[in-house]
C-alpha positions in Angstrom: 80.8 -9.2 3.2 77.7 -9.3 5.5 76.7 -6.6 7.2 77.3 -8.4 10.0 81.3 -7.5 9.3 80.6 -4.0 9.8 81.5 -2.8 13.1 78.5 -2.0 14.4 78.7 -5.2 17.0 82.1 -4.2 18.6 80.5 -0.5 19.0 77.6 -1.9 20.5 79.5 -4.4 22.9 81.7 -1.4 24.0 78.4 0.5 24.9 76.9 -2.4 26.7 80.1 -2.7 28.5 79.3 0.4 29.9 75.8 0.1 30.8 75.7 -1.9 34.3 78.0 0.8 36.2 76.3 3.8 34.5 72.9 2.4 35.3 74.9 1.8 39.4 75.7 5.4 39.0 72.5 6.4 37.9 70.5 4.8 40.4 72.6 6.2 43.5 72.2 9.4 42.0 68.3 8.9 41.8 68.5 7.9 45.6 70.5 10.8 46.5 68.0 13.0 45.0 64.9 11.1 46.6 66.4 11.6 50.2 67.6 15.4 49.7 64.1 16.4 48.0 62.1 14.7 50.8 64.3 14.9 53.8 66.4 18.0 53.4 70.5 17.6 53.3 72.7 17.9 50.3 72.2 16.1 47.3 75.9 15.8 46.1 77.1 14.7 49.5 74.0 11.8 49.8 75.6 10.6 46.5 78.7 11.0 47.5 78.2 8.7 50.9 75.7 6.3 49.2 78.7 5.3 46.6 81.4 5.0 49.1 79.0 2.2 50.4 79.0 0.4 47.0 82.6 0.7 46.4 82.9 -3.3 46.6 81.8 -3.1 43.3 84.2 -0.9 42.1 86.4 -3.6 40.5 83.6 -5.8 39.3 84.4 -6.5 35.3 80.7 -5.4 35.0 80.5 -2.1 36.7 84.0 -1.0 36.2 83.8 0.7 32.8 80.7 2.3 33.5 81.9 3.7 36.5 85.4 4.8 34.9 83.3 6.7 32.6 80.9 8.7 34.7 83.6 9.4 37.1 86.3 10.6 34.1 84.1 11.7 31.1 80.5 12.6 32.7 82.3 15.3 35.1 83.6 17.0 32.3 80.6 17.1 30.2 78.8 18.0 33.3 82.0 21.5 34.1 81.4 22.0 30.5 77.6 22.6 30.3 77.8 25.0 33.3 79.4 27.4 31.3 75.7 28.1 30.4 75.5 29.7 34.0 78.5 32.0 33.8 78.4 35.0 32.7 81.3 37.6 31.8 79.6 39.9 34.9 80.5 37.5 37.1 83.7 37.3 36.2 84.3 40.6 37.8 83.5 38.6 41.3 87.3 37.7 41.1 88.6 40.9 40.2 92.5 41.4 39.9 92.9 40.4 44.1 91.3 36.7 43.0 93.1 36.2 39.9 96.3 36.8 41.7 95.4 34.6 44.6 94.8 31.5 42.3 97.9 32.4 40.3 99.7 32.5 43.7 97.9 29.3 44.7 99.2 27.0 41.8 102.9 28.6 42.1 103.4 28.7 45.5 102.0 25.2 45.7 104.1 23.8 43.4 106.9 25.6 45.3 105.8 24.6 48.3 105.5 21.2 47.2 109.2 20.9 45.5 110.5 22.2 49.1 108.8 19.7 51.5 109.5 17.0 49.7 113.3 18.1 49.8 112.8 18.1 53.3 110.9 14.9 54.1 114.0 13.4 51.4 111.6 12.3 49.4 112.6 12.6 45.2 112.0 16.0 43.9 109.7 14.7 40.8 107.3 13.5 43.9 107.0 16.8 44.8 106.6 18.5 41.1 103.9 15.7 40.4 102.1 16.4 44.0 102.5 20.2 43.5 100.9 20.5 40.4 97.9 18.1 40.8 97.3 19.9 44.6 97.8 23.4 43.2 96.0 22.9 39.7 93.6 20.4 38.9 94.1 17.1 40.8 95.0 13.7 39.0 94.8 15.3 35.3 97.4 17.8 36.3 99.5 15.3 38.0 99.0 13.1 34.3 99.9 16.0 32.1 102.8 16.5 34.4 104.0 13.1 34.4 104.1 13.3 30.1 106.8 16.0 30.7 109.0 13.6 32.7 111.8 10.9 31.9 109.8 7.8 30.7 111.3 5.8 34.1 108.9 3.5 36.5 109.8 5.9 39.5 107.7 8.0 37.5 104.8 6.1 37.0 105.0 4.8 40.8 104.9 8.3 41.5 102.5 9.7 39.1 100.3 6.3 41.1 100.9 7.6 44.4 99.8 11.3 43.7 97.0 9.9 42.2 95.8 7.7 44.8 96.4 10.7 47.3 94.7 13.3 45.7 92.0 11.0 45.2 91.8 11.0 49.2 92.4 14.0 50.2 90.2 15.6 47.3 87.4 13.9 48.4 87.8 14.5 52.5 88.0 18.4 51.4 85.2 17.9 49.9 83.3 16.8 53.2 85.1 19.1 55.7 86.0 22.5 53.7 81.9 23.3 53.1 81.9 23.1 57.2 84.7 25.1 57.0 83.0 28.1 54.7 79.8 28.0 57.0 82.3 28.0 60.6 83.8 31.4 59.2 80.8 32.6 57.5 82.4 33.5 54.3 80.4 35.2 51.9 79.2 33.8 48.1 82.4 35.2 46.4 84.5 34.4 49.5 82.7 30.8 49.5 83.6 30.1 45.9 87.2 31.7 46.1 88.1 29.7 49.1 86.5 25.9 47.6 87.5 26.6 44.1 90.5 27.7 44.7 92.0 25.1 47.2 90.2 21.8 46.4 92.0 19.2 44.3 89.9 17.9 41.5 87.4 19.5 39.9 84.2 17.5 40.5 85.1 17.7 43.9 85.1 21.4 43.8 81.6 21.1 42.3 80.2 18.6 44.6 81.4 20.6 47.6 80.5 24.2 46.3 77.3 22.9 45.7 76.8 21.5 48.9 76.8 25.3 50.4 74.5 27.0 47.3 74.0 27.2 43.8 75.5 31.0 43.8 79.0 29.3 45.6 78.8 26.9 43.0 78.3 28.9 40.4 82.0 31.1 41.8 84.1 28.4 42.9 83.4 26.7 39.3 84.8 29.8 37.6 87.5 30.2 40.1 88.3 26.3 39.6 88.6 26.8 35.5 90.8 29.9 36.1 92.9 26.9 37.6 92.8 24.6 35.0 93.2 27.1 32.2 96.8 27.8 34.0 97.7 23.7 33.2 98.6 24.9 29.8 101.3 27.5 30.7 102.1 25.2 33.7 102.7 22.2 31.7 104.7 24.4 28.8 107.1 25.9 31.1 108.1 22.3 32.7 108.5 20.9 29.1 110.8 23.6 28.2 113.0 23.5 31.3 112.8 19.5 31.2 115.0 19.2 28.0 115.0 15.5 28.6 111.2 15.3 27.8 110.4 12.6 25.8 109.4 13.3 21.8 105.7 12.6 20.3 105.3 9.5 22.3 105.1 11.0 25.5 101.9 13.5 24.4 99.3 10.7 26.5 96.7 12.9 27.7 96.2 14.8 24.8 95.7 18.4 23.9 97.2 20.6 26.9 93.4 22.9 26.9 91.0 20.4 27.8 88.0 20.0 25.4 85.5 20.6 28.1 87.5 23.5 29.7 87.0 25.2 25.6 83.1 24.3 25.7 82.8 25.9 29.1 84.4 29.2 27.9 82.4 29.3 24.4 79.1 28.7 26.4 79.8 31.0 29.1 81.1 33.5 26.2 77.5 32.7 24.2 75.6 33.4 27.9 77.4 36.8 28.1 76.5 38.1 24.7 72.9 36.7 25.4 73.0 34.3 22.7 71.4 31.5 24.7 67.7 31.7 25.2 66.1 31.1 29.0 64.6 27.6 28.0 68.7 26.6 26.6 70.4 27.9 30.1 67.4 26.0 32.2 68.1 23.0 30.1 71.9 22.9 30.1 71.9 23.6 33.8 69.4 20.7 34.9 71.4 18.3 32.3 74.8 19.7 33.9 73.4 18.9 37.3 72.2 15.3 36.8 75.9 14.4 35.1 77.6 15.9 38.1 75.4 14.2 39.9 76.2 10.7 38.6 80.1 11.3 38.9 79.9 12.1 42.1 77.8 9.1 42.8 80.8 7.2 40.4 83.6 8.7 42.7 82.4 7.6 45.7 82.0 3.9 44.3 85.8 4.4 43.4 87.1 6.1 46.9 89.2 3.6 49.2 90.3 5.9 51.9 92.0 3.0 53.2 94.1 2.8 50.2 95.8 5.9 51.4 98.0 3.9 54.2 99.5 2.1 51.0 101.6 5.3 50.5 103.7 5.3 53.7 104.0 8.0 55.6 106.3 10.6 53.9 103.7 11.1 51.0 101.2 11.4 53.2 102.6 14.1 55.0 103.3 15.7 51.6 100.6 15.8 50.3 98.7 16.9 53.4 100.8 19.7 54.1 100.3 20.7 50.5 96.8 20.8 50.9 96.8 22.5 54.2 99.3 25.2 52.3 96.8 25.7 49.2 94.0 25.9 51.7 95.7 28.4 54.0 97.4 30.5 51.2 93.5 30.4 49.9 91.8 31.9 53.4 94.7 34.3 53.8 93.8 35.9 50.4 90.3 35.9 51.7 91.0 37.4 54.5 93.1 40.3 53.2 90.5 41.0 50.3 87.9 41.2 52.7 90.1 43.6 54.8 91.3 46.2 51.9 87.5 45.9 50.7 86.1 46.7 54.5 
């Protein structure tokens, strides 16, 4: 056998694969940087814009895995490597009032969302799978959701639809809720609360928090994990109450704690104790900041707002009243911390 056999080549091919729509990704985010350095404005939102102009080469067979991949994995590894800038004192920022608002935000939602669509007669699994990717962590939540459902194409034409939508929606609160935070001049822990804890997705919570400061970035990260960490016990509860739930075959997304959601705890945990030198935090942040930077650059090469007419106008409606529900629930905690604190 030559060594030609081995399979070095396929490896190789797969990699290649990848490279035009990282290198599309890349360069956006190079000229999203240029024009915010050198003419002011925020760097996530340039890149943001300047891929929603490229998105005609979203489903090229040469960009497409490239982008895929900085849009799916390069966001996580980017949340994961800001656990360098956390610290256990900052934790206190969220104090019992915060963690009980984001708890309320994902159960309420999911309420919320189970009740509208009763309303608007639209199936009730619509509004578990809209729910839960509104309240928790946008399309991976609606995923890890869907695994706990009846193996049925209703649910995968609904698991497509929530997807599409909170692809929308995610991204348009990411435009207009940083206008939001600077209209009713919330403070940094305010800022954060309000963008981590009502946007969809969670590079969408970066791109925006970031938009306003590093410091809101920094809070509405944490408040987002807090999120994500309750997709565990979310997810656990539906597979026990759904007794229907399919066996080891329905288990498609993996382990319920997502990896990068465990490497942002064990370097924030590291940070706290001091076990991470200035040079390592300075490092991991800048490397954090160029991979966010690229999947924001690969989302907008992905967003189609006009995709979101596809969904008729009863899904629309849900999910926008679920996202105006998340985000009011979100600014009424807010407000009522700021008022027992005054």
């Amino acid at each position: 056998m030559h060594a030609s056999s081995l399979p070095a080549p396929p490896l190789l091919a797969q990699l290649r694969g990848y490279l035009p729509g990282l290198l599309l990704c890349g360069t956006i985010a190079l000229a999203a940087t240029f024009v915010s350095e050198h003419y002011g404005g925020p760097q996530f939102l340039y890149a943001l814009l300047i891929g929603i102009a490229f998105h005609f080469l979203a489903d090229s067979d040469k960009c497409q895995p490239g982008v895929e991949l900085a849009a799916r994995k390069l966001v996580r590894v980017g949340v994961a490597l800001l656990g360098v800038r956390i610290a256990a004192s900052d934790v206190a920022d969220l104090g019992l009032a915060g963690v009980g608002a984001l708890v309320g935000a994902v159960v309420l939602t999911i309420g919320f969302g189970l009740l509208l669509a009763r309303l608007l007669k639209l199936p009730p699994a619509l509004g578990l799978l809209t729910g839960g990717a509104t309240g928790i962590c946008g399309i991976s939540a609606a995923m890890a959701i869907s695994a706990t459902l009846p193996a049925t194409r209703d649910t995968e034409r609904y698991t497509l639809l929530t997807a599409i939508g909170v692809a929308a929606f995610s991204t348009l609160a990411m435009v207009l809720y940083p206008l939001a935070v600077g209209a009713l001049q919330l403070s940094t822990a305010e800022a954060g609360l309000f963008l981590g804890g009502s946007i969809h997705d969670v590079a969408q919570v970066v791109g925006a928090a970031f938009m306003v400061s590093p410091q809101v970035g920094d809070t509405a990260t944490l408040a987002k994990m807090f999120r994500v960490a309750l997709l565990m016990p979310v997810v656990l509860v539906l597979a026990l109450m759904l007794r229907t739930r399919r066996g080891g075959a329905g288990a498609r997304q993996g382990p319920l704690v997502p990896v990068f959601l465990l490497v942002f705890a064990a370097l924030a945990t590291a940070n706290s104790l001091g076990w991470l030198p200035g040079s390592a935090v300075e490092l991991g942040s800048d490397v954090s900041r160029w991979c966010l930077v690229v999947s924001i650059a690969a989302l907008g090469v992905k967003t189609a707002l006009e995709k979101l007419a596809e969904l008729g106008w009863q899904p629309v409606a849900l999910l926008l009243g679920e996202a105006a529900f998340v985000a009011g629930w979100m600014l009424l905690a807010v407000a009522l911390m700021r008022g027992l604190g005054a």
